[in-house]
MDTraj code that builds the backbone (N, CA, C; nanometers):
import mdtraj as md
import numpy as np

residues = "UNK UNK UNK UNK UNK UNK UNK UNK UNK UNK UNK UNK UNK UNK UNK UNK UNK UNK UNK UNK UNK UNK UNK UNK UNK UNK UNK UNK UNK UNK UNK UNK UNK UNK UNK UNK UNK UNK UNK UNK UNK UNK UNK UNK UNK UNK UNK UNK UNK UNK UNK UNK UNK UNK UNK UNK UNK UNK UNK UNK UNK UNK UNK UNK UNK UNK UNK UNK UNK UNK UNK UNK UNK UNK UNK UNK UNK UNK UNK UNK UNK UNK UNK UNK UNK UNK UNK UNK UNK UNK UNK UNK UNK UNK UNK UNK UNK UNK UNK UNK UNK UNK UNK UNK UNK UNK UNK UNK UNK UNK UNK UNK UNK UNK UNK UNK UNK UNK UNK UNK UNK UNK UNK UNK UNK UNK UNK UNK UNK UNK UNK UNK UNK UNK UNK UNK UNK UNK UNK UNK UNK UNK UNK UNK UNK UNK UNK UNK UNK UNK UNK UNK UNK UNK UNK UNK UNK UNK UNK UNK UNK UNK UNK UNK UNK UNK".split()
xyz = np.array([
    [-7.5406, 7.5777, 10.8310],
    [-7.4862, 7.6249, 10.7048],
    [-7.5999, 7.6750, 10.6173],
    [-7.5281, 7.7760, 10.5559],
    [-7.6841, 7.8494, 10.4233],
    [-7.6623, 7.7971, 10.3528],
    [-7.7673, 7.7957, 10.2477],
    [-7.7678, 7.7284, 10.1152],
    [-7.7197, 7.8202, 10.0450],
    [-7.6363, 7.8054, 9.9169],
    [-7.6111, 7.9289, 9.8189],
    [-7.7242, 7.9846, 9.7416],
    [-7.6810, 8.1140, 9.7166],
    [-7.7953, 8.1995, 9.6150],
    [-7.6899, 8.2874, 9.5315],
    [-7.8076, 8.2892, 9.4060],
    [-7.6879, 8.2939, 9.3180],
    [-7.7356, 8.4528, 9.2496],
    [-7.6720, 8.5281, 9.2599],
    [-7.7347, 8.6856, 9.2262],
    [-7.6624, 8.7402, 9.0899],
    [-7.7031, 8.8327, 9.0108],
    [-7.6847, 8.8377, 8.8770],
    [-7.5867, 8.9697, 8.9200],
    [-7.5024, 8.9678, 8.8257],
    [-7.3498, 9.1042, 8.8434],
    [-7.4597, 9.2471, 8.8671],
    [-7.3919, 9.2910, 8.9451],
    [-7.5244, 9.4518, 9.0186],
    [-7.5201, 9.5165, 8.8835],
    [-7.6382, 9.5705, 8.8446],
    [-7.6442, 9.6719, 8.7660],
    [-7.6531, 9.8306, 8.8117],
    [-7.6798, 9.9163, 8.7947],
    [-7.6140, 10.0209, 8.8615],
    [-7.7373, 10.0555, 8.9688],
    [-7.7216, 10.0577, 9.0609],
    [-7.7493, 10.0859, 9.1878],
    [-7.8451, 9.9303, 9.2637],
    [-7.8053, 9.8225, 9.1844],
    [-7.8351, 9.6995, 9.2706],
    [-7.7180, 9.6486, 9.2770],
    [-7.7589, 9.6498, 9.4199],
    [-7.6865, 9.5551, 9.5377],
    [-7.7132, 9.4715, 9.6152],
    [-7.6748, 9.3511, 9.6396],
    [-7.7897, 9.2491, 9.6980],
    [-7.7603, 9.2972, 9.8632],
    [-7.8501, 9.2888, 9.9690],
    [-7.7966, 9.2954, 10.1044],
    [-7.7918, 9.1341, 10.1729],
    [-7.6782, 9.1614, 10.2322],
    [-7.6535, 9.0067, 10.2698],
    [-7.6811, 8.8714, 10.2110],
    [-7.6660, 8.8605, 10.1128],
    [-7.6597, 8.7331, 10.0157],
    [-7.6039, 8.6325, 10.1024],
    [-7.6130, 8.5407, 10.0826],
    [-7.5606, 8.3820, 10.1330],
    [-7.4406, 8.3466, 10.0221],
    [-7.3262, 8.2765, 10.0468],
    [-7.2232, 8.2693, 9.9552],
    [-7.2787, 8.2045, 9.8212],
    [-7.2277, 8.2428, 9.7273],
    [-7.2847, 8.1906, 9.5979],
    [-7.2338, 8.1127, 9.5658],
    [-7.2506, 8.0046, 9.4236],
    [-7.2117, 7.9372, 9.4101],
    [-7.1035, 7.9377, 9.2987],
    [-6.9558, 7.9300, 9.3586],
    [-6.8668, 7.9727, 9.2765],
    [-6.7946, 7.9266, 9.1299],
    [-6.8904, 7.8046, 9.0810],
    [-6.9006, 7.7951, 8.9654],
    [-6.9331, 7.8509, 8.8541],
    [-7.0140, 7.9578, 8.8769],
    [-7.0870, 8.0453, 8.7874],
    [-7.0680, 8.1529, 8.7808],
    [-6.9939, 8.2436, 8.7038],
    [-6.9719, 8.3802, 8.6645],
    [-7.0874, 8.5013, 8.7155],
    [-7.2085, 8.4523, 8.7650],
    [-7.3051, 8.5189, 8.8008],
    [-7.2717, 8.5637, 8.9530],
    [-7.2392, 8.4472, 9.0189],
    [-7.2674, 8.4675, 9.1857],
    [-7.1038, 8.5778, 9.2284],
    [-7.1967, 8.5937, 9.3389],
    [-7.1040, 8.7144, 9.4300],
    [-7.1522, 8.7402, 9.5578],
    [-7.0475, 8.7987, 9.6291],
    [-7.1251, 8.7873, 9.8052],
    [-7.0831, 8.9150, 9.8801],
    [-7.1599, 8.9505, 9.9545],
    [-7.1088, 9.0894, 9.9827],
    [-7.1460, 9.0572, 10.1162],
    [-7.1025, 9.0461, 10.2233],
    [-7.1544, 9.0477, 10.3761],
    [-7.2809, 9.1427, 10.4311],
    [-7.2471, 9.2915, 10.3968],
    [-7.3008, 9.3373, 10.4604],
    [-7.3474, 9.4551, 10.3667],
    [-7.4310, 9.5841, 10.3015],
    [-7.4289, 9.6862, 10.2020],
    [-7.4604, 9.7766, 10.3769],
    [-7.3226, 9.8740, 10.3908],
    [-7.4032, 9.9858, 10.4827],
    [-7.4501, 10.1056, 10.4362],
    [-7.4592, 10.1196, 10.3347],
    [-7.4965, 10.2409, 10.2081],
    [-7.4710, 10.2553, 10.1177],
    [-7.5718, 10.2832, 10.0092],
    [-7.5262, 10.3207, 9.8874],
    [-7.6334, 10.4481, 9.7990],
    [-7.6761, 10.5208, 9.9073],
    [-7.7168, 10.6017, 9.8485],
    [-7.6423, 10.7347, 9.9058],
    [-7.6781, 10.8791, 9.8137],
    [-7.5753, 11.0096, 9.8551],
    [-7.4431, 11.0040, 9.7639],
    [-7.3789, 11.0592, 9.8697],
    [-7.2312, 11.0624, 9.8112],
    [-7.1577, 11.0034, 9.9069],
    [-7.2156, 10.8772, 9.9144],
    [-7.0789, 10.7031, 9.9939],
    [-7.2090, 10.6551, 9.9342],
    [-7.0678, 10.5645, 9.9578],
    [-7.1107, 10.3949, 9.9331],
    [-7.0146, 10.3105, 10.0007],
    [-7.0780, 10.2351, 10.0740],
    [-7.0321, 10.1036, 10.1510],
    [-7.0544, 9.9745, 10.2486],
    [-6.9752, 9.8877, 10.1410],
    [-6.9755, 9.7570, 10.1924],
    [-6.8604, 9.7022, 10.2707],
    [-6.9163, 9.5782, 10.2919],
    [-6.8400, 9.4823, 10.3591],
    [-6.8057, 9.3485, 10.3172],
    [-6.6978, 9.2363, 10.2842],
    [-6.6881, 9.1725, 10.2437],
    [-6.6148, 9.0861, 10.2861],
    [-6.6305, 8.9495, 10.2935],
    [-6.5442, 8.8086, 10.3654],
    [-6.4313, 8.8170, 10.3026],
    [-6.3128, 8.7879, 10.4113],
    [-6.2049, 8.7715, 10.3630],
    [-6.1312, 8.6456, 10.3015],
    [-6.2217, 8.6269, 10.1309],
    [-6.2500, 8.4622, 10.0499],
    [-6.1651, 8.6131, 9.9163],
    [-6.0928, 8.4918, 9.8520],
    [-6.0806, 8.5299, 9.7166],
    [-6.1822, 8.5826, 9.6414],
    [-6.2753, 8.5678, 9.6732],
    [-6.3834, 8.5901, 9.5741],
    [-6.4358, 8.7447, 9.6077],
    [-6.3714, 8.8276, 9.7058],
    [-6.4042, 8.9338, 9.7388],
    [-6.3251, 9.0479, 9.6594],
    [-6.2031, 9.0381, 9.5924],
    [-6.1621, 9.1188, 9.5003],
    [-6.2187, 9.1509, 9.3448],
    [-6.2948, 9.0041, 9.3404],
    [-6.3809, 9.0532, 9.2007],
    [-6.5297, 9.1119, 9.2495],
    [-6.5377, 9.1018, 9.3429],
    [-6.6955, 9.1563, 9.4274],
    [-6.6896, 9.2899, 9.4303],
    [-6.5332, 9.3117, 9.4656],
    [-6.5565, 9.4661, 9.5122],
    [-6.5099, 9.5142, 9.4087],
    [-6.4598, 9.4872, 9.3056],
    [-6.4466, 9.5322, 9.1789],
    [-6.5883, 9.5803, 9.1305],
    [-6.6524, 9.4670, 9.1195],
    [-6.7849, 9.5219, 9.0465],
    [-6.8795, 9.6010, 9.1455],
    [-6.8648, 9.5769, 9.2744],
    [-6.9561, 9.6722, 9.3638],
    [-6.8928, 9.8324, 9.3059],
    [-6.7388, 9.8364, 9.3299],
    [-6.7176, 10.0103, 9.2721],
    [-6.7845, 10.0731, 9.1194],
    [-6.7414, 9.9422, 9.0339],
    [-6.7799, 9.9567, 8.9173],
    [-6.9147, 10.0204, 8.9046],
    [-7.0273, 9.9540, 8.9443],
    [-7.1352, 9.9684, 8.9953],
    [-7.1683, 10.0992, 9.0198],
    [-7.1707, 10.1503, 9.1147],
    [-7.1818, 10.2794, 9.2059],
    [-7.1388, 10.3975, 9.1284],
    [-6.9932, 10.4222, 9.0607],
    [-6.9296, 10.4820, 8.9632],
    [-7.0463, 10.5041, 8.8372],
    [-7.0403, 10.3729, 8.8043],
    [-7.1489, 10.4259, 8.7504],
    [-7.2824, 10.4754, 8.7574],
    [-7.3212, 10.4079, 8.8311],
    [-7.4501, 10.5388, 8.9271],
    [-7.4090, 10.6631, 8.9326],
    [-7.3315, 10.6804, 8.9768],
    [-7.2546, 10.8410, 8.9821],
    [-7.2539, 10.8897, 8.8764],
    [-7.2804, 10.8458, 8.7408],
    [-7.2182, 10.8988, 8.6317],
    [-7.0501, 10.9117, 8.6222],
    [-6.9666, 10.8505, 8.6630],
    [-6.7946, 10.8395, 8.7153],
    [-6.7649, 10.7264, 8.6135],
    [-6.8134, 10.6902, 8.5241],
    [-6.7661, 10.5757, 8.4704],
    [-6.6248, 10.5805, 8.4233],
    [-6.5903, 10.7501, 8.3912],
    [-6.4330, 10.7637, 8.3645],
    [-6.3599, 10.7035, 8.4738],
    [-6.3892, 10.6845, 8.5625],
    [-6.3315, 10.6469, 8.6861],
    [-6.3330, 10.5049, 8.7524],
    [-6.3956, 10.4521, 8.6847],
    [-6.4381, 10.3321, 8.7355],
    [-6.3344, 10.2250, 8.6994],
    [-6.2930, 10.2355, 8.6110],
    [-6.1535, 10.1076, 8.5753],
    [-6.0334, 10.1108, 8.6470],
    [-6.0147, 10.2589, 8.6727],
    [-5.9127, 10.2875, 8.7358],
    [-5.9334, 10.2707, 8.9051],
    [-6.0132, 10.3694, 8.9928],
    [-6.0507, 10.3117, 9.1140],
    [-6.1153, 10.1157, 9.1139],
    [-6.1734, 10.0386, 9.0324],
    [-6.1744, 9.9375, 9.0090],
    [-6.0120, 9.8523, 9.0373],
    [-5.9284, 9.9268, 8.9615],
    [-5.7793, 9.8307, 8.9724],
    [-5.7393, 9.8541, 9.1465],
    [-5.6839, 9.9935, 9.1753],
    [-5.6244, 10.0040, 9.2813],
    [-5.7005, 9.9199, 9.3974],
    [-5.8612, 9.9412, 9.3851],
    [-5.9588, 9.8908, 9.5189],
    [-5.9013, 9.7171, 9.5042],
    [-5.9079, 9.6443, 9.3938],
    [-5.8237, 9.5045, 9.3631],
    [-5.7021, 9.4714, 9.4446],
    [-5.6186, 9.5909, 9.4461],
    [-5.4633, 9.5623, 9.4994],
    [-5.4949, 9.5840, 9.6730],
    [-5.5886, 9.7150, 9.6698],
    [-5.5124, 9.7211, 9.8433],
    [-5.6413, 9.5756, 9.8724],
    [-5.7889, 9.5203, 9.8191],
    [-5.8241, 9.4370, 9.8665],
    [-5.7678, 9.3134, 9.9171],
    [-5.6745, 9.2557, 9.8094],
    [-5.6003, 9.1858, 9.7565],
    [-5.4370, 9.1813, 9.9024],
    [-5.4332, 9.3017, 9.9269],
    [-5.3102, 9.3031, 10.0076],
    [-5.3799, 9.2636, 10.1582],
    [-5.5158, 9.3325, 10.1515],
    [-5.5827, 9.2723, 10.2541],
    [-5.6177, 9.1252, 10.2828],
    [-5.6132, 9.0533, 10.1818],
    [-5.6768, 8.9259, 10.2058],
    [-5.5086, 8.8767, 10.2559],
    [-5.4343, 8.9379, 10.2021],
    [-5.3273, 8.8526, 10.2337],
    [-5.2332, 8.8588, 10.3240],
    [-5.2596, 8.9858, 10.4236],
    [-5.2093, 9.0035, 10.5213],
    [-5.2664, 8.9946, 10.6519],
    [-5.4391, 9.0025, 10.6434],
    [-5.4924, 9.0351, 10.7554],
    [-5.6071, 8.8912, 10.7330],
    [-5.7029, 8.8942, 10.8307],
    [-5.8045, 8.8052, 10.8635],
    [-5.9358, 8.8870, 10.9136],
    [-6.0514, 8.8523, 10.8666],
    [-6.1647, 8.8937, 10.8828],
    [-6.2236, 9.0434, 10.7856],
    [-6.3486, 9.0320, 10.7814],
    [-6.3981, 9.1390, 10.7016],
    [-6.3106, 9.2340, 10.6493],
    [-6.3543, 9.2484, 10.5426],
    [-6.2685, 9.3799, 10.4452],
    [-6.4189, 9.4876, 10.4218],
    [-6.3689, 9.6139, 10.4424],
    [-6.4550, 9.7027, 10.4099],
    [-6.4256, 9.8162, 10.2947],
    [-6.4810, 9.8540, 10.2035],
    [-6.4825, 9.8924, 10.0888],
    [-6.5765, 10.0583, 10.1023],
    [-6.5249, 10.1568, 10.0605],
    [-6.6306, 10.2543, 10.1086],
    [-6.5667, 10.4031, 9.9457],
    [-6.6641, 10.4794, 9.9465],
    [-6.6431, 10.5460, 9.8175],
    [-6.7301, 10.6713, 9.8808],
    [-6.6234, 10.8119, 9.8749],
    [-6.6947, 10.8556, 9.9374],
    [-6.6809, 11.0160, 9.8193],
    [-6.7396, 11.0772, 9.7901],
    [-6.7601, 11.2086, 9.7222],
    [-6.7346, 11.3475, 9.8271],
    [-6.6379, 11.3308, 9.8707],
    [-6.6639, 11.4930, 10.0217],
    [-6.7017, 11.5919, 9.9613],
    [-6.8060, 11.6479, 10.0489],
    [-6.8641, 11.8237, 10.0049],
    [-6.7485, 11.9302, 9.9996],
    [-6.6731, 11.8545, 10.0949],
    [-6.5585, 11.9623, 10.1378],
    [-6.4327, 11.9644, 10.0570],
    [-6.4314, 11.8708, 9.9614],
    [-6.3123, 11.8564, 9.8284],
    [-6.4174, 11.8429, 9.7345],
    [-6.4337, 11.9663, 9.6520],
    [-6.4936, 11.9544, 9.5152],
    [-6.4257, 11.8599, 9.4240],
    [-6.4422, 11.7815, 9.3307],
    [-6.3836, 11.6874, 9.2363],
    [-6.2750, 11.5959, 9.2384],
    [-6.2890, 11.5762, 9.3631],
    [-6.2752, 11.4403, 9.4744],
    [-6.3146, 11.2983, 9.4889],
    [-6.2660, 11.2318, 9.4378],
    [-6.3357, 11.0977, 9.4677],
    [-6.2307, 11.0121, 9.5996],
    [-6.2822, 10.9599, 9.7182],
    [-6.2003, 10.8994, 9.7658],
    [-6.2561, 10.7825, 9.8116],
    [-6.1550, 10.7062, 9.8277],
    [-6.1767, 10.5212, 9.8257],
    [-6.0979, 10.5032, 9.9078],
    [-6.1971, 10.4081, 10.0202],
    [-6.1263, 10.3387, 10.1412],
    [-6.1415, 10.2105, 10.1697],
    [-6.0187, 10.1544, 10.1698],
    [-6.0117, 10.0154, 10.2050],
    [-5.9813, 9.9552, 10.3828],
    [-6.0921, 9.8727, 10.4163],
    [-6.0443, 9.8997, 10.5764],
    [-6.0082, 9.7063, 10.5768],
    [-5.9209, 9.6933, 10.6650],
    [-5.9155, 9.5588, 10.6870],
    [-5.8510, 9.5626, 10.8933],
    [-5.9305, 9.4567, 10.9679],
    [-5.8218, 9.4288, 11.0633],
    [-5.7279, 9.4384, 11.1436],
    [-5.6577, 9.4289, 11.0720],
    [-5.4479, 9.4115, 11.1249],
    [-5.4587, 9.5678, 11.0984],
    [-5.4117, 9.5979, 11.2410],
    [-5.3182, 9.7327, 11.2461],
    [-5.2368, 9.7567, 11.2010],
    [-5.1564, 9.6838, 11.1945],
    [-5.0194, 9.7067, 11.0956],
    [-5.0199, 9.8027, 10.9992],
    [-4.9735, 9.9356, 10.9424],
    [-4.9832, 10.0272, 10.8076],
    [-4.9176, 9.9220, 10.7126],
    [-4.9726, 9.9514, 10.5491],
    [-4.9129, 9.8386, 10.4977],
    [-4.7554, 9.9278, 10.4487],
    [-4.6569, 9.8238, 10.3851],
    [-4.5249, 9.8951, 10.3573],
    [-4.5250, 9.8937, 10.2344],
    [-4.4799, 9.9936, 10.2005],
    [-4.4319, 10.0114, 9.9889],
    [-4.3307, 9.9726, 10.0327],
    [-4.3196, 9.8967, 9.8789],
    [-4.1567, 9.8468, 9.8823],
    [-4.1168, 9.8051, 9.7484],
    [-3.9491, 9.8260, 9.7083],
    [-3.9137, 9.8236, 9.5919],
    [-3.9681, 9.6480, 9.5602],
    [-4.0479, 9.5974, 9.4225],
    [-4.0044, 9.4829, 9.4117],
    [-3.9317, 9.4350, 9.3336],
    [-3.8739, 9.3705, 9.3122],
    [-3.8109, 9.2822, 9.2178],
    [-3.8139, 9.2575, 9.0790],
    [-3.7674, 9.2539, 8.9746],
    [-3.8358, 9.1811, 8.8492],
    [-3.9533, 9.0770, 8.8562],
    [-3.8194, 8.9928, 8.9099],
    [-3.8919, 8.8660, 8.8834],
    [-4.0230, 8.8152, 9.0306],
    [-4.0233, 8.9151, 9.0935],
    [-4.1035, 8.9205, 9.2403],
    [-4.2595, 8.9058, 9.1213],
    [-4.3366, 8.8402, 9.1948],
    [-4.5174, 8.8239, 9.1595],
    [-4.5769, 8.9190, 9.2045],
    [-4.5171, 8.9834, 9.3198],
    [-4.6418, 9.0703, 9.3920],
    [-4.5079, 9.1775, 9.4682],
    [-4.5709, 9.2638, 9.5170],
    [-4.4992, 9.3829, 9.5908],
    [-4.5420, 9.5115, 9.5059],
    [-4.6385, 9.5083, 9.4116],
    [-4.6099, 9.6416, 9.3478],
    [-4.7662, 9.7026, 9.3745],
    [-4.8497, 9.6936, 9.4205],
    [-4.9595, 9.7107, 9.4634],
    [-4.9852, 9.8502, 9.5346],
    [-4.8873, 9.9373, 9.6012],
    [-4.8716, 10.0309, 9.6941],
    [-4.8547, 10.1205, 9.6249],
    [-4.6960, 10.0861, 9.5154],
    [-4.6445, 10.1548, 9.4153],
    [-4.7531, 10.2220, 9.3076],
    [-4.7990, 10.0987, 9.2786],
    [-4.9291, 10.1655, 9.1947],
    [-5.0414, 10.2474, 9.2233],
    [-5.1029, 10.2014, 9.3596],
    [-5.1577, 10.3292, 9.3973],
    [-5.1117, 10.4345, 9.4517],
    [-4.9876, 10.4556, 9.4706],
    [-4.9439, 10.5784, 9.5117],
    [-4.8875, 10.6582, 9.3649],
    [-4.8730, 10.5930, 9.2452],
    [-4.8765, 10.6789, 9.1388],
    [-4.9947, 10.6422, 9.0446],
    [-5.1028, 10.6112, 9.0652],
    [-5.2329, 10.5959, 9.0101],
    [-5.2431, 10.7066, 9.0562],
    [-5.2689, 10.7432, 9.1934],
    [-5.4160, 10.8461, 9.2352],
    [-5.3226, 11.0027, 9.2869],
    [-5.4344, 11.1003, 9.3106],
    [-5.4174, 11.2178, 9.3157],
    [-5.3241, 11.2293, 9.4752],
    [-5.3342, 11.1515, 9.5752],
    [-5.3091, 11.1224, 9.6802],
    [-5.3555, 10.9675, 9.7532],
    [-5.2181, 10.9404, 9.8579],
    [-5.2892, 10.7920, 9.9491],
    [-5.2135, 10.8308, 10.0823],
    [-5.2773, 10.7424, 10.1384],
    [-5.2456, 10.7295, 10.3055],
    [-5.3136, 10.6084, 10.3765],
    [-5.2831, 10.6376, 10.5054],
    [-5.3632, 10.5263, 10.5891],
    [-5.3476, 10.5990, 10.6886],
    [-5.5000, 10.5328, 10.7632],
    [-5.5303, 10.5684, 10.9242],
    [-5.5870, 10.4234, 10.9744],
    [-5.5163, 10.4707, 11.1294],
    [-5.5446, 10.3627, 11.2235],
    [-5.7296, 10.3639, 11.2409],
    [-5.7487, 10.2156, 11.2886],
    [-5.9106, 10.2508, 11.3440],
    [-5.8693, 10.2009, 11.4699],
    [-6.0562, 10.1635, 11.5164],
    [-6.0600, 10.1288, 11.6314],
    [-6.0720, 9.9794, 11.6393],
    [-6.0629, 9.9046, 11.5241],
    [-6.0317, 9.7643, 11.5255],
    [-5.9565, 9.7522, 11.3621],
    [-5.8565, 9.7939, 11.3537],
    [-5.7787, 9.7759, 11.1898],
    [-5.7034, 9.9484, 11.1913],
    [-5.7506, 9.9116, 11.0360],
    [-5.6484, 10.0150, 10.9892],
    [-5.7719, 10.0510, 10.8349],
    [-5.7385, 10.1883, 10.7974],
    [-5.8192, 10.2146, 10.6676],
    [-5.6856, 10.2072, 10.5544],
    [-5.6755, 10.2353, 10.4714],
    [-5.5716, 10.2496, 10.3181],
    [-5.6690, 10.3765, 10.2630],
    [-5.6933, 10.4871, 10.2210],
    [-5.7215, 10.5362, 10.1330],
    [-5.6037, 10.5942, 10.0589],
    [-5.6978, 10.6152, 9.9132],
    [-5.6787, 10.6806, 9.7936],
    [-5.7685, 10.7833, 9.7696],
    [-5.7155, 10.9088, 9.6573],
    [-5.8096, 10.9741, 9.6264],
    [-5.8057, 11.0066, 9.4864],
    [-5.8908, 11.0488, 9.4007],
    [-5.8432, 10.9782, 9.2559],
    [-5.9411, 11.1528, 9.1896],
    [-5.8928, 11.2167, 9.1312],
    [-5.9719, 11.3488, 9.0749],
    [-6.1002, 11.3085, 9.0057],
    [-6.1599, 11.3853, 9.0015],
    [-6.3114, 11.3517, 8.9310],
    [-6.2976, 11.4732, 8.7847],
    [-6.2832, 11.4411, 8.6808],
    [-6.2909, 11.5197, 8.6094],
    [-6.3872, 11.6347, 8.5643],
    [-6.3965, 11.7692, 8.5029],
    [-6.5124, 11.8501, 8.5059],
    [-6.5714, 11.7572, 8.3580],
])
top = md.Topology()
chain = top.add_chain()
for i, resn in enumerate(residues, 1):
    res = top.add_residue(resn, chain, resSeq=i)
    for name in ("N", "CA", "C"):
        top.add_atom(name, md.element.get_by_symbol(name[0]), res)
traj = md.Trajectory(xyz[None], top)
C-alpha cells in the first residue's frame, strides 16, 4: 500500500503525474492515475473509478480551459464532464478517462471525451420528478453543440462538443 500525498488544487497547467491517493479529509488532495497529455490542443487523463474522481476531473478541465484561455467554457464543460463521469462510476468498473481535445479540422470546437469500460452505449431517458438521477444525458445533449458515443477497443467513449466562442 502507498502512503497518501496530498497535492494543492492544479493551477493552470499543473498537474500532478501519478499521485498516490490523497488524503480525503482535506479539500486540498486529489488523484489522477495517470496525466497522458496536457500540452497542444488535448489534454488527457485518467482516473480511478472512487467518488473522488468527479471533483478531480472537474478541476483537471477547469484547469486546462483555463490554460487555453476557455475560461468561458470551463463551468459549463466542468458540469456535463461531472454527469457523464458520474454515470461512469455508476455503471461501469475500472479507470475513467477524461480527454479535451481542440480539432484543427473544426475551427471553434471544443470537444470532451469521456471513456469508461462497459460497452454498453449509455441510454437517455425520460426521468421522473421525483427520480434523483436520470437527467445527466438530457443535459448534455441540450448543453452542448452536439453528443454521441463510440465503441472502443476495451469500453466505450461519450463525447460532447461545446462551441468555443470568437
Amino acid at each position: 500500500m502507498r502512503r497518501a500525498a496530498r497535492y494543492p488544487a492544479p493551477d493552470i497547467g499543473y498537474v500532478p503525474i501519478n499521485p498516490m491517493k490523497p488524503d480525503m479529509g482535506g479539500p486540498a488532495g486529489w488523484e489522477v492515475i495517470g496525466v497522458i497529455d496536457t500540452a497542444g490542443d488535448r489534454a488527457e487523463w485518467t482516473f480511478p473509478a472512487e467518488p473522488g474522481a468527479v471533483r478531480t476531473a472537474r478541476q483537471a478541465v477547469r484547469g486546462q480551459l483555463r490554460g487555453w484561455d476557455l475560461d468561458i467554457l470551463a463551468d459549463l464543460a466542468a458540469l456535463l464532464v461531472s454527469e457523464l463521469v458520474t454515470n461512469a462510476l455508476r455503471h461501469a468498473t475500472g479507470p475513467i478517462g477524461v480527454r479535451l481535445v481542440r480539432p484543427s479540422d473544426l475551427d471553434g470546437v471544443l470537444r470532451v471525451e469521456v471513456s469508461d469500460p462497459l460497452p454498453d452505449p449509455p441510454r437517455e431517458r425520460a426521468a421522473r420528478p421525483e427520480d434523483e438521477s436520470g437527467r445527466g444525458l438530457h443535459l448534455v445533449a441540450s448543453a452542448s453543440r452536439r453528443w454521441g458515443t463510440r465503441p472502443g477497443a476495451a469500453g466505450k467513449t461519450v463525447w460532447f462538443e461545446l462551441a468555443v466562442p470568437e
